[in-house]
N, C-alpha and C positions, 0 to 999 in steps of 0.2 A: 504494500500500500504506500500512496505517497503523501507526506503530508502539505499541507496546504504550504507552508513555508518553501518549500521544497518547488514549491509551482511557483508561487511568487518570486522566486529566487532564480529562476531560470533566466539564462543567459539569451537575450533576444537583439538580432542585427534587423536594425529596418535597412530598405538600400528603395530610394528613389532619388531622382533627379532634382523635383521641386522641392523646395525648402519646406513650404508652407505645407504641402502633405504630408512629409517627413512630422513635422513639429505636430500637425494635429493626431495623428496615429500616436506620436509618443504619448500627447498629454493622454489617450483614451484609456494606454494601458497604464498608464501612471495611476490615472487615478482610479482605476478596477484596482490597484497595488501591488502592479510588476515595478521593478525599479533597479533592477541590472538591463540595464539599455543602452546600446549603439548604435548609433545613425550614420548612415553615409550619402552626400548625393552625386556620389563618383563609382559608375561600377566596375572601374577599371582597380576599386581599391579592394573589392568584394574580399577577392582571392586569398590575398595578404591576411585582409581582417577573420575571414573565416579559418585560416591557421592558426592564429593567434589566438582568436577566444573562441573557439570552439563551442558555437553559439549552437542552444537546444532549439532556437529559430532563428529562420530569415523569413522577414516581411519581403518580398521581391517586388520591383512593380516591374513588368513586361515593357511598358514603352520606354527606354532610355536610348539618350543617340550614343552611338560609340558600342557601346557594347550592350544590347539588349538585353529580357530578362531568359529568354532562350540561352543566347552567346554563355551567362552569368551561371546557367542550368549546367551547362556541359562541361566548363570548368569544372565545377564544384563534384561532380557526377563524376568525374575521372578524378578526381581527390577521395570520394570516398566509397569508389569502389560498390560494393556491395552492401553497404552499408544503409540504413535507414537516413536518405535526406531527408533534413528538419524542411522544409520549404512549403510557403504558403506563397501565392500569386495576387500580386493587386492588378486591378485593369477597370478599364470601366467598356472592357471590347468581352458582350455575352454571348458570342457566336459560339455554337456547336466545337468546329473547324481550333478554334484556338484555343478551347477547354481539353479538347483531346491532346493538341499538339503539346500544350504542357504538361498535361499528366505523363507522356509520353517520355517528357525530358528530366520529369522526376520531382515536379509537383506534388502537392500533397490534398491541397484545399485551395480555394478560392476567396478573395476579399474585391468584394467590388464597391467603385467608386459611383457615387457618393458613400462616406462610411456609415454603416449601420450601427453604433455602439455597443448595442448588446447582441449582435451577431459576431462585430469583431472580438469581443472576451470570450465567446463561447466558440467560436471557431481555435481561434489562438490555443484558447487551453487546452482541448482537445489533441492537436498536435504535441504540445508540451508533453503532456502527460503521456502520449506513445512512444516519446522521443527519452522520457527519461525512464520509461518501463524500459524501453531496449536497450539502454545503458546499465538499469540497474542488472537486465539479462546477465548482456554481454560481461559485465561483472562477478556475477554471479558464477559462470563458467568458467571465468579466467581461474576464479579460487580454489572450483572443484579439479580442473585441469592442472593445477599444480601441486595441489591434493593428491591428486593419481598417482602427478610423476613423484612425489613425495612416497607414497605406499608402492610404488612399482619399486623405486631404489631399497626401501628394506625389505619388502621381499625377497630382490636379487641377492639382497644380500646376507638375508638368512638362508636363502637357497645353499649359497655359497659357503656358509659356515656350516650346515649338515652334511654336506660333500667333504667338505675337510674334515672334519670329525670323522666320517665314516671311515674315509681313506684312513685317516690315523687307526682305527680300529683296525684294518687289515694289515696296516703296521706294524700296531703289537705285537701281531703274529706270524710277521713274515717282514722281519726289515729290509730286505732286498725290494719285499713287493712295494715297501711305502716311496722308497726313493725313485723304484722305476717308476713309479703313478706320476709324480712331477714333472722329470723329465719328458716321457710319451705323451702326458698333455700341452705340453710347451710345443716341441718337437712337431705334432699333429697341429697346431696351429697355425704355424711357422709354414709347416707345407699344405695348409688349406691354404694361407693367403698366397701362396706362390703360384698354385694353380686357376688362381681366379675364382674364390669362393667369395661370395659377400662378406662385410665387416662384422652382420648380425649371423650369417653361418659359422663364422670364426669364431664370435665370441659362445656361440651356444655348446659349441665343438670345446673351446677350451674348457669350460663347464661342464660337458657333462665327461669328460674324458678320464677323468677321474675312477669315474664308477665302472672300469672296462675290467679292472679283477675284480672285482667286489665278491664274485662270486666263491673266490677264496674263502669267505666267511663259510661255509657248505664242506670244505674240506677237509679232515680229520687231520690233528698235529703231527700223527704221525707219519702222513705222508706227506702232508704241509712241509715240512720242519727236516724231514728225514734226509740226513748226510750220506749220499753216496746216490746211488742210480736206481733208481724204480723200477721194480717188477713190472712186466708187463699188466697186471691187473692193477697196481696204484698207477700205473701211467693213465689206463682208462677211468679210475676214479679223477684224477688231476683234472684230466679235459674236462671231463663232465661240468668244473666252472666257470665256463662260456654258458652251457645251460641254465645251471644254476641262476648265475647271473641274470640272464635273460630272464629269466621266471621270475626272479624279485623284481622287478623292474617293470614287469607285464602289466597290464590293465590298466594304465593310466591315457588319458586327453592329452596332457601334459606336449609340447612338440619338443620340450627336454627332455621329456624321462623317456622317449620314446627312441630319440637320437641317442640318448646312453643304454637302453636295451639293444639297440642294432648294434653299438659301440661291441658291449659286450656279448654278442651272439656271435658275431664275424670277424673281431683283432684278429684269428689265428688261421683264419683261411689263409691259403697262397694261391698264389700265380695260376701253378700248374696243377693245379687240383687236390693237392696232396695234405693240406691241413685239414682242422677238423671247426664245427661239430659235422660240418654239410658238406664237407668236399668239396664246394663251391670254386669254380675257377675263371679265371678272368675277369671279363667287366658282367658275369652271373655275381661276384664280390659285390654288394653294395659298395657306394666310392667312400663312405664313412667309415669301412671296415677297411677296403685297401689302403685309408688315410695313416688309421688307427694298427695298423698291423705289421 
């Protein structure tokens, strides 16, 4: 809601040529009790003045020599874009033909001469009052918009802190495995931007690259841990945490946890078909696994 103060307080450009129209419009809205008021009867000054005070209205009057209230229209209109113009049109020309052509150029309402008193405060305020709604809008988004980017940043970055944490957990129990997590995510990033992957495929990649052994956590100490060379049946246990992996990691929307399930399904495929879980070879490799592998 707006309050009254807030309407009378609004920022209002008159712009006509004649003095005496200028001065009688002021006093109308004066004394209804608007009273942030600028006059001009140069429309060559519009432009300037409309940057500078960034007025909630322009009274416009259409006939001016030099620069019309048309000319004044398309200025302004290429200033603000998409934006809501404040503009009302004075004239004392009621044709059809030049109610359209100004609405056209981003009029708003109409004010015809001879003035009508209590048509011009209620026309007027009208405009005001849309004009400071869509500000108070447009405001209104800005805060929640930075809001978001506010709540997007600690999200990412608790993202990123339960990724570290986890990795450290695989850590404790395989400190080879914690040091290589660092590296292989560095590394994989370093060759996604070389091959021309986006800055946001990079960074999702260096994110989730983390979680490519995770599936370590599924694997018993003893083979985890075990010094010396694995039986062929612990070697098929070990693979098994690409699987693993992947299935923690499953069932989510997420377009991270999804990118670190592929991560961790496919780091160990190869070239010529020979890694595992899926034999996968060549560009059958998702390119996130050949990145990561």
């Amino acid at each position: 809601m707006l309050s009254e103060s807030e309407i009378l307080g609004a920022k209002i450009l008159i712009v006509d040529d004649q003095r005496m129209n200028v001065q009688l419009l002021e006093q109308i809205l004066r004394n209804a009790g608007f009273y942030n008021i600028t006059a001009t009867t140069e429309s060559k000054e519009v432009s300037a003045l409309y940057e500078s005070l960034d007025p909630d209205l322009v009274a416009l009057d259409l006939n001016m020599p030099e620069m019309d209230g048309f000319d004044v229209m398309k200025v302004l209109k290429e200033k603000e874009g998409d934006s809501y113009l404040p503009i009302i049109v004075i004239s004392n020309e009621e044709s059809q033909e030049v109610r359209f052509k100004a609405l056209e150029s981003g009029a708003k309402d109409f004010l015809n001469k001879p003035y009508d008193r209590i048509e011009v405060c209620i026309r007027i305020r009208n405009i005001i009052e849309v004009r400071l709604l869509s500000n108070q809008s447009r405001d209104q988004n800005k805060i929640l918009e930075n809001k978001v980017k506010i709540r997007t940043k600690e999200l990412y970055e608790t993202q990123q802190d339960v990724i570290e944490r986890l990795a450290r957990a695989i850590e404790y129990r395989d400190s080879e495995t914690g040091m290589h997590i660092i590296r292989m995510s560095h590394y994989s990033s370093c060759l996604a931007t070389e091959i021309g992957l986006t800055m946001k495929e990079c960074e999702v990649l260096l994110a989730a690259a983390p979680l490519h052994d995770i599936g370590k956590i599924g694997i018993p100490d003893s083979i985890l841990l075990k010094q010396g060379k694995l039986t062929d049946e612990e070697w098929i246990i070990m693979k098994s945490h690409t699987t693993i992996g992947a299935e923690l990691l499953s069932g989510s929307t997420s377009h991270f946890l999804r990118t670190a399930q592929e991560i961790a399904l496919s780091h160990h495929e190869k070239w010529d078909g020979s890694g595992y879980p899926r034999q996968l070879a060549k560009k059958d490799i998702p390119l996130i696994g050949r990145i990561c592998g």
